[in-house]
Rosetta silent file (secondary structure, phi, psi, omega in degrees, C-alpha in Angstrom):
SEQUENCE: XXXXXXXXXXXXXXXXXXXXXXXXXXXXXXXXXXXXXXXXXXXXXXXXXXXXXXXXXXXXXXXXXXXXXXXXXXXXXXXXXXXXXXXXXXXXXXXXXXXXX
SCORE:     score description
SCORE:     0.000 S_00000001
   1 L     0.000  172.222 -160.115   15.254   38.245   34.943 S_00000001
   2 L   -92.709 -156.187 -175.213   12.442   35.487   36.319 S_00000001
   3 L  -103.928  178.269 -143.703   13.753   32.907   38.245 S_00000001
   4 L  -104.616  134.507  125.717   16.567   30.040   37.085 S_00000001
   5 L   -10.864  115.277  167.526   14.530   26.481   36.069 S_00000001
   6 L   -46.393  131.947 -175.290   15.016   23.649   38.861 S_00000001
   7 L   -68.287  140.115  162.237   17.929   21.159   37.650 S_00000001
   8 L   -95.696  143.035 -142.073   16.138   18.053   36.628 S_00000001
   9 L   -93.295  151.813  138.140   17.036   14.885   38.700 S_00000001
  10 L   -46.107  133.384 -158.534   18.654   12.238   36.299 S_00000001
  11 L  -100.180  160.015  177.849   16.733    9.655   34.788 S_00000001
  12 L   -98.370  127.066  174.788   17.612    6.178   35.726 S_00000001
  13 L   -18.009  148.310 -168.040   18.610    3.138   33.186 S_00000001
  14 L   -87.822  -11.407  140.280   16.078    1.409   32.005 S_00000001
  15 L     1.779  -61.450 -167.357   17.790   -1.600   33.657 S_00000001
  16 L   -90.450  -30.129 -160.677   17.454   -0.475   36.889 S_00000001
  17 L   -72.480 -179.589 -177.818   14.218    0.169   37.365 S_00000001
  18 L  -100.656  111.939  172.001   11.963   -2.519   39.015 S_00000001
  19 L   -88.165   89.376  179.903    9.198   -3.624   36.991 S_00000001
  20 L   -25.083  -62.044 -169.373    6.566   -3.710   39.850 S_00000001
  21 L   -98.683   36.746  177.479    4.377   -6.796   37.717 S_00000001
  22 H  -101.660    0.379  174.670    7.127   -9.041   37.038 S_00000001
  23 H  -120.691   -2.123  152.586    6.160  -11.686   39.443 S_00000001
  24 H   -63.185  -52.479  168.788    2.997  -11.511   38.780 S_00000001
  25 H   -53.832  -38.491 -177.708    3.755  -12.297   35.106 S_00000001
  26 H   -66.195  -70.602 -174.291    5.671  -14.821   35.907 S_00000001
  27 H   -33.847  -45.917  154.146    3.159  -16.468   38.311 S_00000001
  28 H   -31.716  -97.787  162.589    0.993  -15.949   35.263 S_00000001
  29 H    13.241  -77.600  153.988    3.145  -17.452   32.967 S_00000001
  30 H   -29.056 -101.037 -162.815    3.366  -20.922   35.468 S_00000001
  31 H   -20.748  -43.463 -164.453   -0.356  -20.941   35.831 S_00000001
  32 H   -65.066  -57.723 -163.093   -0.293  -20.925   31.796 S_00000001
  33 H   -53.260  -67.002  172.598    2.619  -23.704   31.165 S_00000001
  34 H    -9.101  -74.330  178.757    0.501  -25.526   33.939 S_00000001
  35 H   -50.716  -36.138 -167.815   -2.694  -25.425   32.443 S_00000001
  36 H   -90.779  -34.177  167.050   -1.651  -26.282   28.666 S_00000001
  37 H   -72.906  -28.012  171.366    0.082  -29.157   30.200 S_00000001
  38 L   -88.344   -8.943 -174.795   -2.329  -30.947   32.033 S_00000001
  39 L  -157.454   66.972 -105.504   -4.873  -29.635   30.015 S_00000001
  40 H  -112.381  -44.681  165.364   -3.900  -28.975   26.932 S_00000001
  41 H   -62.585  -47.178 -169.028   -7.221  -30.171   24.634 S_00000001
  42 H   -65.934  -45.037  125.005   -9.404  -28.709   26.950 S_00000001
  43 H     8.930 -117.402  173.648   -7.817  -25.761   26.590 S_00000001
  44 H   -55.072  -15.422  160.631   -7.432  -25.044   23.403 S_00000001
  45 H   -58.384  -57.263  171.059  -10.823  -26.261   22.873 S_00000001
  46 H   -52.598  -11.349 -151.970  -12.346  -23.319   25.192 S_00000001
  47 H  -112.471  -36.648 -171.086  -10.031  -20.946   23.069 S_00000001
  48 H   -93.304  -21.145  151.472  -11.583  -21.918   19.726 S_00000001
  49 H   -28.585  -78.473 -129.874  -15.574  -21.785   21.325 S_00000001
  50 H   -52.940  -42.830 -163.960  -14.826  -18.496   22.455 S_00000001
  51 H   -80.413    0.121  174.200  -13.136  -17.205   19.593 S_00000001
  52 H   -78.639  -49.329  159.148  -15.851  -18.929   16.878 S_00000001
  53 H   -16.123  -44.343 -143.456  -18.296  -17.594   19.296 S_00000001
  54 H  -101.927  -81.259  143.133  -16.771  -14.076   19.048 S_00000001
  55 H     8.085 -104.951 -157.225  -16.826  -14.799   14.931 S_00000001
  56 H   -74.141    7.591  164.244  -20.169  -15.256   14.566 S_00000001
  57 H  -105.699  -13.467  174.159  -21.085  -12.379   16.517 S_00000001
  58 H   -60.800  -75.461 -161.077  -18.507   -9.865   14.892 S_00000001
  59 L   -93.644  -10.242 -155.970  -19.225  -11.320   11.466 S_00000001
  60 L   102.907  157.546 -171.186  -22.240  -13.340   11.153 S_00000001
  61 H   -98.927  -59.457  172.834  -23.112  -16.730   11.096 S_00000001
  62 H   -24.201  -76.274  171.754  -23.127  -17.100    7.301 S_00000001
  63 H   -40.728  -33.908  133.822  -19.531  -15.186    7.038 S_00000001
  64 H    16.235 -126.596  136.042  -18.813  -17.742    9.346 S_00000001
  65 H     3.512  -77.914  169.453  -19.519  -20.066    8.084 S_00000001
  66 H   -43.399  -79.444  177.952  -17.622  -19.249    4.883 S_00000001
  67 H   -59.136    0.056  153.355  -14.176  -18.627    6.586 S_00000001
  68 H   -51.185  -40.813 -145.415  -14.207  -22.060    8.298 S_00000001
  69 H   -86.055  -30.634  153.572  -14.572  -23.532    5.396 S_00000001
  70 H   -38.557  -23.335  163.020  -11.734  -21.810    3.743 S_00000001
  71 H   -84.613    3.961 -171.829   -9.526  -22.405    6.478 S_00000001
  72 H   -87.518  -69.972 -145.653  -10.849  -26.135    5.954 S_00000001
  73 H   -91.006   -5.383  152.778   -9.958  -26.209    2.399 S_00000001
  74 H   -79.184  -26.937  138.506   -6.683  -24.273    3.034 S_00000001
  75 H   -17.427  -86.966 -174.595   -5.830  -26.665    5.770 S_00000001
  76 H   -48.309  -86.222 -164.922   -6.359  -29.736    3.347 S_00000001
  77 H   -31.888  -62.747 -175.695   -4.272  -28.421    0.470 S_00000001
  78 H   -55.029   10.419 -137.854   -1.411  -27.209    2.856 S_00000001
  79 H  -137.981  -65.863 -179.918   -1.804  -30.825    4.313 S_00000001
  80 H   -76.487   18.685  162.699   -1.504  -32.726    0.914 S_00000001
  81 L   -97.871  -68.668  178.512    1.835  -30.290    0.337 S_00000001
  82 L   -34.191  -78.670  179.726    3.170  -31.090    3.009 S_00000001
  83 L   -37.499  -58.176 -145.332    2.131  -35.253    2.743 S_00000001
  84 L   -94.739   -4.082 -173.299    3.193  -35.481   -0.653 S_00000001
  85 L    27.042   55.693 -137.882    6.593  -32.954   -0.724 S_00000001
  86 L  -126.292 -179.250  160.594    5.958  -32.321   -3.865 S_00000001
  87 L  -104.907  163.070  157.703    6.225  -29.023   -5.933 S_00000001
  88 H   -33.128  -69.783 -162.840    3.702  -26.540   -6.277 S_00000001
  89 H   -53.856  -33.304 -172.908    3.406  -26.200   -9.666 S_00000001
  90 H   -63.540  -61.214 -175.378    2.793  -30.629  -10.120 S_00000001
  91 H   -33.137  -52.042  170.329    0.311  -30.208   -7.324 S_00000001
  92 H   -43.117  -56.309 -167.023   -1.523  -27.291   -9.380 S_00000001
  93 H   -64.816  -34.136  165.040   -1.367  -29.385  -12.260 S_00000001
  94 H   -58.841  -36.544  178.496   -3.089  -32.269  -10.766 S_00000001
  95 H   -73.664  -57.855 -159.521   -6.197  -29.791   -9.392 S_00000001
  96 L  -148.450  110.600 -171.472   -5.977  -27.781  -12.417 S_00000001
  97 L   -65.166 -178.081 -174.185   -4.759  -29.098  -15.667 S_00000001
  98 L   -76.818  -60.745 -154.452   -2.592  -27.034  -17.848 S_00000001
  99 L   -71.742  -17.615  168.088   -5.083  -27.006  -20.952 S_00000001
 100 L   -64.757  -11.710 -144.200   -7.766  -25.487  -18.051 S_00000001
 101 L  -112.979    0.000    0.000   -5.754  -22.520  -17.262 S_00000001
């Protein structure tokens, strides 16, 4: 017969092991909290360039264009729900009366 297959070492918990890039992450992490605290507009300002930047080259400037303004005019509605606690259905009724429908 060929020869017997080498025992296989026991694997270790996943527990145990050392994740090699945890203080990195963390130091990340800081560096993060840091940033958004002190700079928090600036920040998220740079975040929405890049990604409308990113946008209009993925999509177009026209397509764009378009899904701003839908998140614009979904914004607003989801803004006067909110303001007004109100139900759907009155809210509806106010945009778009019942004899429209």
């Amino acid at each position: 017969m060929g020869p017997e297959p080498s025992p296989v070492p026991p694997r270790e918990p996943q527990a145990a092991r050392e994740d090699p890039f945890r203080e990195l992450k963390l130091a990340c992490a800081r560096g993060l909290r840091r940033l958004l605290d002190s700079h928090r507009g600036k920040t998220f300002g740079a975040l929405a360039g890049f990604l409308l930047a990113l946008s209009v080259m993925v999509l177009g400037f026209w397509w764009t264009l378009f899904v701003l303004a839908l998140t614009a005019a979904g914004y607003w509605v989801g803004r006067r729900f909110d303001e007004e606690q109100g139900d759907l259905y009155e809210m509806l009724d106010r945009f778009l009366p019942p004899e429209h429908r």
